[in-house]
C-alpha positions as CSV (number, residue, x, y, z in Angstrom):
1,X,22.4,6.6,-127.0
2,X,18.8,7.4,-128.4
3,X,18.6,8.2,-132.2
4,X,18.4,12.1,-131.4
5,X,21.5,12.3,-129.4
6,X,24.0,14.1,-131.6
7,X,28.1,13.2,-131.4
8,X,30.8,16.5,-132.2
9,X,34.1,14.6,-132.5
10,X,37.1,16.1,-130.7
11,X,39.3,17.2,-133.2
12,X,36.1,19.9,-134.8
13,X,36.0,20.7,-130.9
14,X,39.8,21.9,-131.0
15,X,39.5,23.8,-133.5
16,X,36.5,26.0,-131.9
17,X,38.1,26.4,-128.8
18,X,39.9,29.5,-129.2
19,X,36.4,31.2,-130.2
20,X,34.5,29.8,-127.2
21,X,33.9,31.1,-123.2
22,X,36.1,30.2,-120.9
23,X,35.0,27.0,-118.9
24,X,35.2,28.6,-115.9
25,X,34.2,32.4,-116.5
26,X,36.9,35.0,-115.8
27,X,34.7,37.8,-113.7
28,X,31.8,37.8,-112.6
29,X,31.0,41.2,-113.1
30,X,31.6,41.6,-116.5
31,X,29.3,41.4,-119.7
32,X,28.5,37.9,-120.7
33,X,30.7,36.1,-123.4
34,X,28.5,36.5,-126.2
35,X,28.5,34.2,-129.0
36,X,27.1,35.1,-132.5
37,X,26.7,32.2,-134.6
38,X,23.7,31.4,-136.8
39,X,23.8,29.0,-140.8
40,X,23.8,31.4,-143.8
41,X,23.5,30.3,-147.8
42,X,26.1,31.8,-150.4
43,X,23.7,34.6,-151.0
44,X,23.9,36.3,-146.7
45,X,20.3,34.7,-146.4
46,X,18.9,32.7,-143.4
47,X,15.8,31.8,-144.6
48,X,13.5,31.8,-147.8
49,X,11.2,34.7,-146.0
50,X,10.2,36.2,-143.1
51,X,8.1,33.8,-140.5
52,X,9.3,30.3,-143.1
53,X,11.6,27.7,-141.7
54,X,14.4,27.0,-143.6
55,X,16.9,24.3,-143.5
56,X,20.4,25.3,-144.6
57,X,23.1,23.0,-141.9
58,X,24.1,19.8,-143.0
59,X,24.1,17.0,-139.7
60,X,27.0,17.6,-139.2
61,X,27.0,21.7,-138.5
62,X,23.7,20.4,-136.7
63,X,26.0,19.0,-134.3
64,X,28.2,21.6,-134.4
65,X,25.8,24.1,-132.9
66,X,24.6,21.6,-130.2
67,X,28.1,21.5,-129.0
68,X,27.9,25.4,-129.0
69,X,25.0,25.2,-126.9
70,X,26.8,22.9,-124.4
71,X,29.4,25.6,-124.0
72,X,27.3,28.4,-123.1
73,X,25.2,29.1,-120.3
74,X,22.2,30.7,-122.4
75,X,20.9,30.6,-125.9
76,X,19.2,33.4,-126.9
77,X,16.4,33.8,-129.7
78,X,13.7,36.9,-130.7
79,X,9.9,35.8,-130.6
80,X,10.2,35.7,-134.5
81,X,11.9,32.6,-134.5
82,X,10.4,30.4,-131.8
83,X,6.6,32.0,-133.7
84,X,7.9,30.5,-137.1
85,X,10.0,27.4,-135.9
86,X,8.8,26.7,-132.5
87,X,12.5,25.6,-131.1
88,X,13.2,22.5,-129.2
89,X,16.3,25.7,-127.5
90,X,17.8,22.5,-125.7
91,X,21.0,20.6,-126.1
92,X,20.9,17.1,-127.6
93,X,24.6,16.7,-127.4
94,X,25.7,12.7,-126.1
95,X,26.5,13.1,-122.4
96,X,24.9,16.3,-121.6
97,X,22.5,15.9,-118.4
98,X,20.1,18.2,-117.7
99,X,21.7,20.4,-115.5
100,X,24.3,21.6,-118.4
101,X,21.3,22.2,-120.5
102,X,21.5,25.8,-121.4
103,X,18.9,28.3,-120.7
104,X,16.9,29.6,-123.2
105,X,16.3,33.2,-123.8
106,X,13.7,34.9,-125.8
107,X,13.7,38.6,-126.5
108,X,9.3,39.1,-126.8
109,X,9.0,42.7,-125.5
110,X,4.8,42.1,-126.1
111,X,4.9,38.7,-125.2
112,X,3.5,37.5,-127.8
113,X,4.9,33.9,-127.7
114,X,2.3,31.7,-126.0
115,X,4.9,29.6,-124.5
116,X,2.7,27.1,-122.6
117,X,1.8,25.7,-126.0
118,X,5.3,25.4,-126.9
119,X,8.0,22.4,-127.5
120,X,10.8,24.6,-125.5
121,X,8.5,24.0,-122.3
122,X,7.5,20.8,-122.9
123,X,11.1,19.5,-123.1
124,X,11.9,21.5,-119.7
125,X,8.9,20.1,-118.2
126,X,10.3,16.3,-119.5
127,X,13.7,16.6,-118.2
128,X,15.3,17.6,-120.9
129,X,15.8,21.1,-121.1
130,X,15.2,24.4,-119.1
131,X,11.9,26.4,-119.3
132,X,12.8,29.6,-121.0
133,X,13.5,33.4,-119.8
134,X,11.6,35.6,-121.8
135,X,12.2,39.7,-121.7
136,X,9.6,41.9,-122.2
137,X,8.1,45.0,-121.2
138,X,4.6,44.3,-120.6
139,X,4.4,43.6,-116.4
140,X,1.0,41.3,-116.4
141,X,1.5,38.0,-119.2
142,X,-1.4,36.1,-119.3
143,X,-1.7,34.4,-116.1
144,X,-2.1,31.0,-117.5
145,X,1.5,31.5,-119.6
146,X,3.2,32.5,-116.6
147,X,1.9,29.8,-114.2
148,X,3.4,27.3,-116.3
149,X,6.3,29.0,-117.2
150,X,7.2,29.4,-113.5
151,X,6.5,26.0,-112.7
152,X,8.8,24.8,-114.9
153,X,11.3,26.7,-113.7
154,X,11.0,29.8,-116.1
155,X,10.0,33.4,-115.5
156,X,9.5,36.6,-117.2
157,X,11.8,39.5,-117.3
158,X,10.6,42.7,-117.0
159,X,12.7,45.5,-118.7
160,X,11.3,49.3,-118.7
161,X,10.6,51.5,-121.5
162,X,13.7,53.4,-120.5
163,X,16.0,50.1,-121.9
164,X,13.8,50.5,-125.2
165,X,13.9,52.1,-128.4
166,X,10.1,52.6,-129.4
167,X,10.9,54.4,-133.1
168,X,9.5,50.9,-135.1
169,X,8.3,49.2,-131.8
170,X,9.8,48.1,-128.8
171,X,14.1,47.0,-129.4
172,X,15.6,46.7,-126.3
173,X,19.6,47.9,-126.2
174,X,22.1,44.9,-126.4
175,X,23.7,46.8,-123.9
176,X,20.5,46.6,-121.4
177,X,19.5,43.1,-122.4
178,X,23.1,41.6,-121.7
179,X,23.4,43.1,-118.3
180,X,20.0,41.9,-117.3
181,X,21.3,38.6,-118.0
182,X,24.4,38.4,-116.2
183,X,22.1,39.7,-113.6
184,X,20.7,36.9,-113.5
185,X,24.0,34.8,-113.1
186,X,24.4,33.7,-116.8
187,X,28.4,34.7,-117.9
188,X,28.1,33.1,-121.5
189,X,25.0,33.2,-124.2
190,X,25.0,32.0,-127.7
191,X,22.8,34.7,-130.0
192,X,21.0,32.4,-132.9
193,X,18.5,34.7,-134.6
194,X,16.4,36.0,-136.2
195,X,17.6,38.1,-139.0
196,X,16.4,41.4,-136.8
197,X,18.0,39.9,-133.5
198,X,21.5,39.2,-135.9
199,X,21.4,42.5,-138.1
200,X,20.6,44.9,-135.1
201,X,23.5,43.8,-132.8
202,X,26.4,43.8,-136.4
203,X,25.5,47.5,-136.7
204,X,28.0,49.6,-134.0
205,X,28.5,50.0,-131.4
206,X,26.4,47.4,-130.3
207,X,28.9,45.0,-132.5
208,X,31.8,45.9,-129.9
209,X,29.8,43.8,-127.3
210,X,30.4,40.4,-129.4
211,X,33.1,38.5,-128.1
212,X,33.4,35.5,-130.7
213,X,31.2,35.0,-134.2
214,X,30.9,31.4,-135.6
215,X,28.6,31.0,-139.0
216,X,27.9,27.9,-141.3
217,X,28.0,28.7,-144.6
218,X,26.1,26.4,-146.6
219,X,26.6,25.8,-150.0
220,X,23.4,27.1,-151.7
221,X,21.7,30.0,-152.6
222,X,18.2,31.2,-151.7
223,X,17.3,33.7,-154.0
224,X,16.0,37.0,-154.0
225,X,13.3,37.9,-151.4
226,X,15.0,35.8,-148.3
227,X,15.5,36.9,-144.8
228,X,19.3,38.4,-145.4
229,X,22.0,39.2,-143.0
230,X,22.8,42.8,-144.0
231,X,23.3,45.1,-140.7
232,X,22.0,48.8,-141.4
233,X,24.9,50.8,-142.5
234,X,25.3,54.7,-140.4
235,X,26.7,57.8,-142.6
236,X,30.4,57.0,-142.9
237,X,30.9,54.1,-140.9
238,X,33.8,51.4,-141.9
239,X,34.1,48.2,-142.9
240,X,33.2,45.6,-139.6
241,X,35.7,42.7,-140.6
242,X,36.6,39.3,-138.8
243,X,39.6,39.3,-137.2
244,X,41.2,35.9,-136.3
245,X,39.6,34.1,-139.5
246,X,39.8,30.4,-139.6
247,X,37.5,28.2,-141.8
248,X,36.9,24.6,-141.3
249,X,35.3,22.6,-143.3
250,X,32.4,20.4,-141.9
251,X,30.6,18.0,-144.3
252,X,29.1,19.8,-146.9
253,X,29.5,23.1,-144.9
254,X,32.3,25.4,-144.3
255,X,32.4,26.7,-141.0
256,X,34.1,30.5,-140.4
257,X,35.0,31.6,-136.7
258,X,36.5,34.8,-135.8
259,X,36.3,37.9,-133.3
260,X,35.6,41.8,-133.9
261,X,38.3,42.0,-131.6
262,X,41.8,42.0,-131.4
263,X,42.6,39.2,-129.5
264,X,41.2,35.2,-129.5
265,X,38.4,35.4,-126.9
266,X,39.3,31.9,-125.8
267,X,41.9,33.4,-123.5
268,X,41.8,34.4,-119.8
269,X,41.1,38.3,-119.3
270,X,39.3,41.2,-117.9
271,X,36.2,41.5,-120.2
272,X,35.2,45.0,-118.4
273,X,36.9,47.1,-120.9
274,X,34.9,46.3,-124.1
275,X,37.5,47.0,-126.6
276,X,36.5,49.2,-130.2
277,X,35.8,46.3,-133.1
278,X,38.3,45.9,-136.0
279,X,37.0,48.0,-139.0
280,X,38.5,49.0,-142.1
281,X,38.4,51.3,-144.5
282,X,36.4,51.3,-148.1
283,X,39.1,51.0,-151.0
């Protein structure tokens, strides 16, 4: 076992079970499972400010998410985080070979992400990882980008202006992006970040189309001016609360799993009917 290869013992894999995808998914036609999971400190940020990489999970929620990883088919990322952090978006988990690694996915609707320079490809082109999908809407990538992407078994997917909204730039539709991805045979995906990926897909009714949400809380604060999960609240909407809340604590972190559901995801069942999130009323 090399000195990157991360262990996730089997008694913190039990108790994420109920929140995870089936191992073998329950229709193909349906959405894909979809995973929200991303490290938070005490004070709902992710990171000190927009574009800085910030270190929040102790080794052991480190492990943690690459055991998340290992249970879904895709992880998905905007083209804010793999600009600021450049993302290994592979698995490291001990006995993972390289076809379990996940796929990465990369929301870049202007391709801006150069991804030929990137670690992400360089790790599919070693062996350990897959070369990423990235959706856009722009139809000719620079031709160097996509060479090398497709060699490596990557590609870009094109989405049309129709599966946008334009009002502060392009922001495809979870709806749209989802679909296109269980187009392309993926049934589970594991949504990390950013803060705009996170905070646009909590605000409903996009939030009805998250099947299981896992954070790490980490026990710090950030301070004022950080990159804060805080979904856009509409004119009289409710409270969007957990349902199914279990906390575990993992080292130094405290790990909080639930569903916007009614029911534990990790159960066998027709996922075609996307049923209305738990919300509550203000007091």
């Amino acid at each position: 076992m090399s000195s990157s290869t991360l262990v996730f013992p089997p008694y913190d894999r039990e108790v994420l079970e109920p929140y995870l995808p089936l191992r073998t998914p329950a229709n193909h036609g349906s959405l894909p499972f979809t995973t929200l999971t991303f490290a938070t400190s005490l004070d709902s940020a992710i990171s000190f400010s927009p574009g800085v990489q910030t270190t929040l999970s102790g080794p052991e929620s480190k492990a943690m998410t690459h055991y998340l990883r290992s249970r879904h088919e895709a992880i998905l990322v905007g083209v804010g985080t793999v600009l600021a952090d450049d993302p290994s978006l592979n698995c490291r988990l001990e006995g993972i070979a390289s076809e379990q690694q996940p796929r990465p996915v990369v929301i870049d609707p202007a391709v801006r992400w150069d991804v030929s320079k990137s670690k992400c490809l360089s790790l599919a082109q070693q062996g350990t990882g897959k070369a990423p999908y990235i959706v856009c809407v722009q139809s000719n990538p620079p031709f160097g980008q996509r060479k090398a992407l497709e060699a490596a078994g990557g590609k870009y997917i094109y989405m049309g202006f129709e599966d946008a909204v334009t009002d502060d730039g392009f922001r495809f539709t979870w709806n749209s992006i989802l679909a296109t991805l269980r187009d392309e045979g993926l049934h589970s995906v594991m949504i990390e970040g950013g803060g705009s990926i996170i905070n646009s897909l909590l605000v409903p009714p996009e939030a009805e189309l998250i099947s299981s949400v896992i954070l790490t809380i980490a026990p710090t604060w950030l301070g004022q001016g950080g990159v804060v999960v805080s979904p856009e609240r509409k004119e009289k909407q409710k409270q969007l609360r957990l349902q199914h809340p279990k906390w575990h604590p993992l080292g130094e972190d405290i790990i909080l799993c639930g569903t916007l559901r009614g029911h534990l995801p990790g159960v066998r069942q027709n996922q075609l009917t996307v049923p209305v999130p738990a919300i509550e009323g203000t007091s």
